[in-house]
N, C-alpha and C positions, 0 to 999 in steps of 0.2 A: 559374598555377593551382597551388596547394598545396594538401594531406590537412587541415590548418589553414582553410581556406575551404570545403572540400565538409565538413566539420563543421559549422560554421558553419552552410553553408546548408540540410542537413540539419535540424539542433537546429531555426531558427527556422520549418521547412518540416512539421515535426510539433508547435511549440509553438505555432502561427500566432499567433506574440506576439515582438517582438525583445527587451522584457524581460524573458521569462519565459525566453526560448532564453541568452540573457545568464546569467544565472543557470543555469542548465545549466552552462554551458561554462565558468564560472567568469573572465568577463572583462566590460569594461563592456560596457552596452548600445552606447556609441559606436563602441567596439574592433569588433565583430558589426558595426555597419551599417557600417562603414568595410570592408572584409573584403567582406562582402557586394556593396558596390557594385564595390570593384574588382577582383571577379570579376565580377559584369556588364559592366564596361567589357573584359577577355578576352574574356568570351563572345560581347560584340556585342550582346546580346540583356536587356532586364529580366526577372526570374527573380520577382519578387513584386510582387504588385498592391499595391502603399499606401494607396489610398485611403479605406478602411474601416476600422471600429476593427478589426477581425480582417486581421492579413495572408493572402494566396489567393496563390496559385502562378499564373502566368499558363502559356500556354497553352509559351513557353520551357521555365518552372518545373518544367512536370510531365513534360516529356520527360526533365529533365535529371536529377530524382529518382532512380528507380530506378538508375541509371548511379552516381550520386554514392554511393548507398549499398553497390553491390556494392564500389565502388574502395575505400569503408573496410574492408569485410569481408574483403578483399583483401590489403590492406596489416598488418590486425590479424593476418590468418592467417602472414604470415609472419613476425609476433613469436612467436606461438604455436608456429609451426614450431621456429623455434631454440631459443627455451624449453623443449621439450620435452627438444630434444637436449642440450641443455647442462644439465638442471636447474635453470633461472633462470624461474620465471615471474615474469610484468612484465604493464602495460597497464592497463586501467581499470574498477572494476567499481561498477556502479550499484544499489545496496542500497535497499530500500525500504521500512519500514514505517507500520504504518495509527494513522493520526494519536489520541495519547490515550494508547497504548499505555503498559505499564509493566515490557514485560517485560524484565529484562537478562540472559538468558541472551545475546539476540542482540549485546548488545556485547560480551559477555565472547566471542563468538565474532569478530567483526570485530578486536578486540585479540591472539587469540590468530594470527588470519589476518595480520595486519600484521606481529607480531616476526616470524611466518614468510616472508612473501615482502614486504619492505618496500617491493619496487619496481614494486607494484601502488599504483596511487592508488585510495581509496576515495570513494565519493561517498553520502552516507547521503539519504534525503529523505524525507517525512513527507505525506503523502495520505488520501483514506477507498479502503477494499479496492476495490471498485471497477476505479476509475481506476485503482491500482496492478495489479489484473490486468491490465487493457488494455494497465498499458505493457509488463507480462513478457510478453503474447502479441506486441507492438508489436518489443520488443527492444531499449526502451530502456530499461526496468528488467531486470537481470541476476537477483536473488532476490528475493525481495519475503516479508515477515510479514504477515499478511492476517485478517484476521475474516471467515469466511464460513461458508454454511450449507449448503456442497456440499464433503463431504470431498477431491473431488480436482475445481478446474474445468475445463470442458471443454478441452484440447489442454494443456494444461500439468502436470507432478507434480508431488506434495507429499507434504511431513511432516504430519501429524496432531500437535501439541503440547499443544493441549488441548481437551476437549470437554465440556462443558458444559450442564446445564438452566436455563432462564432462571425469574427470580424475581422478585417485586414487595419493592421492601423503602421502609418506611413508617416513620413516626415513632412513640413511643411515643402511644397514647392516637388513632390513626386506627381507623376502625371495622375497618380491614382486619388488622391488629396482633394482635388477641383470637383471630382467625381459624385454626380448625387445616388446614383448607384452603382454598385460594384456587382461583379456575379465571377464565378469559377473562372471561365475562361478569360478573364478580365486578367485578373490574379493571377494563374499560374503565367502569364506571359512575363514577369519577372521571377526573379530569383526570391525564394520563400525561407523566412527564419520560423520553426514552430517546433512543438516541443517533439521528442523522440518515442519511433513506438512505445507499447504499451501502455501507455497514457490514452485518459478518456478524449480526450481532446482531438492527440490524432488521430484517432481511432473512429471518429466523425467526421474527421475533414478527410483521411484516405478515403470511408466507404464516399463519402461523397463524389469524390474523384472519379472512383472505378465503377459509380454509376452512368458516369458522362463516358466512360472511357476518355478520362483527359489523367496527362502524365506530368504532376507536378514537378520544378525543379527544388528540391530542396536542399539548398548551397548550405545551411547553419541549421545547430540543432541545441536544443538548451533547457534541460528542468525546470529553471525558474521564468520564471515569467518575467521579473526585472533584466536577467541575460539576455530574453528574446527581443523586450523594448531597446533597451542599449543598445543592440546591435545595426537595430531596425532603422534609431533616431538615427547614428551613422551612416547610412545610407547603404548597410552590404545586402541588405535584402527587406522585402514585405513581410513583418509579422502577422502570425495567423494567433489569434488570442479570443479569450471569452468576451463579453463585453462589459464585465466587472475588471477582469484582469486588466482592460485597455483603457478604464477609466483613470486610473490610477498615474497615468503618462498623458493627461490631457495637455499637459503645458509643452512637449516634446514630439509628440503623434497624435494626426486625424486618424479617428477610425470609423470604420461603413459595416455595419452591415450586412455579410454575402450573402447576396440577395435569394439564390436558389440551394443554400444548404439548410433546411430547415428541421432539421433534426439536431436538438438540443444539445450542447457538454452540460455533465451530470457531472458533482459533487455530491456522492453518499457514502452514509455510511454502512457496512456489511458486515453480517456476521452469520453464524452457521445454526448454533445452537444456543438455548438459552434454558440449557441445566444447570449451569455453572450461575450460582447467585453470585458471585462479584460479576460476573456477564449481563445478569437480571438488571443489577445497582447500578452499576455503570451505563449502560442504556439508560435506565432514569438518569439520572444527571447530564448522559449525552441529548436528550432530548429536551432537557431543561435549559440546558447552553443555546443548543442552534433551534429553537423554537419557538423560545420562551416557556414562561408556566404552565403548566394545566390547569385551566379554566377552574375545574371541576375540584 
């Protein structure tokens, strides 16, 4: 048994997928089930039920979980030990942002984070906010860039980078276009292109909705914010976007506005903990990107 297999077993024990844990770990799906079995053949014991499209932890599985994760938490702590001592940080860190996204402050920070400690491996991955909370509370995502409609969520902090009122933006020559104000029920009386749950985005303009009790239609649904304009300037529906995002399509869509959703879309960043010094480092550099300098 090696720190190499209780990875392993781990990644596909919260990806309850061997291709998606594959991809994780950066190795094939074969490499993982090979690994996987011949640590079941040590342990005496199968560790994952196969039968189903979803893999399940069998009743071995779950015992041996929590054990398998302290041992890496274990093993990381005493890189982190000498790294501290020595000034070398090293190890692995899991970077996240929400799928669509445009922003490059954050690579201009992951760039600046790597000339500095080169002997940390990055791993970048691409999700809706969501799912990337779960994994920064999970602790399989280390920082995460996030759309959301809760300045700091619950058990994890964050940066505030930007905050935002949301806007309809329309083609030339839509009724809603001529309009000096727009509001909810305005809007939803057409058909609406805007991004898909778990995004911070929607996640403001639903609670907005199920304040009014008004039942949006939403005919198109799109990650990136260039898909939601494009479909918009075609005329198959009203884009619902930030008011940075619709800046960007000035020359294609008018945008308003909505007048009575006044709770912000949030761009931050989140993370759990900050034992981990490349988690320390990295914050610094991330703050130095979408900030600027520290004064001080």
């Amino acid at each position: 048994m090696d720190l190499r297999q209780l990875e392993y077993f781990v990644a596909v024990a919260e990806e309850q997928n061997f291709t998606r844990a594959a991809e994780r770990v950066h190795i094939s799906q074969s490499g993982v089930s090979a690994q996987i079995r011949q640590l079941e053949r040590e342990l005496g014991a199968e560790l994952f039920d196969r039968s189903a499209r979803t893999v399940t932890l069998t009743v071995a599985g779950k015992a041996a979980l929590e054990h398998a994760r302290e041992a890496l938490a274990a093993a990381g702590a005493v890189g982190q030990a000498v790294g501290e001592v020595t000034g070398l940080i090293r190890g692995r860190l899991t970077v996240g942002m929400v799928t669509g996204c445009t922003i490059t402050p954050l690579f201009e920070a992951l760039s600046a984070f790597h000339q500095a400690h080169p002997r940390v491996e990055i791993s970048l991955i691409e999700d809706n906010s969501d799912r990337l909370v779960d994994g920064v509370r999970a602790g399989t995502v280390d920082l995460a860039l996030i759309g959301t409609a809760t300045a700091t969520p619950e058990g994890l902090d964050a940066l505030t980078i930007i905050s935002e009122r949301l806007v309809v933006a329309v083609p030339a020559g839509h009724p809603l276009a001529k309009r000096r104000r727009v509001t909810l029920r305005d809007l939803i009386a057409h058909p609406i292109v805007c991004m898909p749950p778990g995004t911070g985005l929607r996640t403001v303009f639903d609670r907005a909705c199920a304040a009014q009790n008004l039942q949006p239609v939403i005919a198109l649904q799109a990650s990136a914010a260039d898909a939601i304009a494009d479909l918009a300037a075609r005329g198959l529906a009203v884009a619902v976007l930030s008011d940075s995002m619709a800046a960007r399509y000035r020359d294609r869509l008018t945008a308003h506005t909505i007048e009575d959703i006044a709770t912000p879309a949030l761009l931050a960043l989140v993370w759990k903990s900050t034992h981990s010094p490349a988690v320390r480092e990295l914050l610094v550099h991330s703050r130095r990107a979408f900030t600027g300098p520290d004064p001080t």
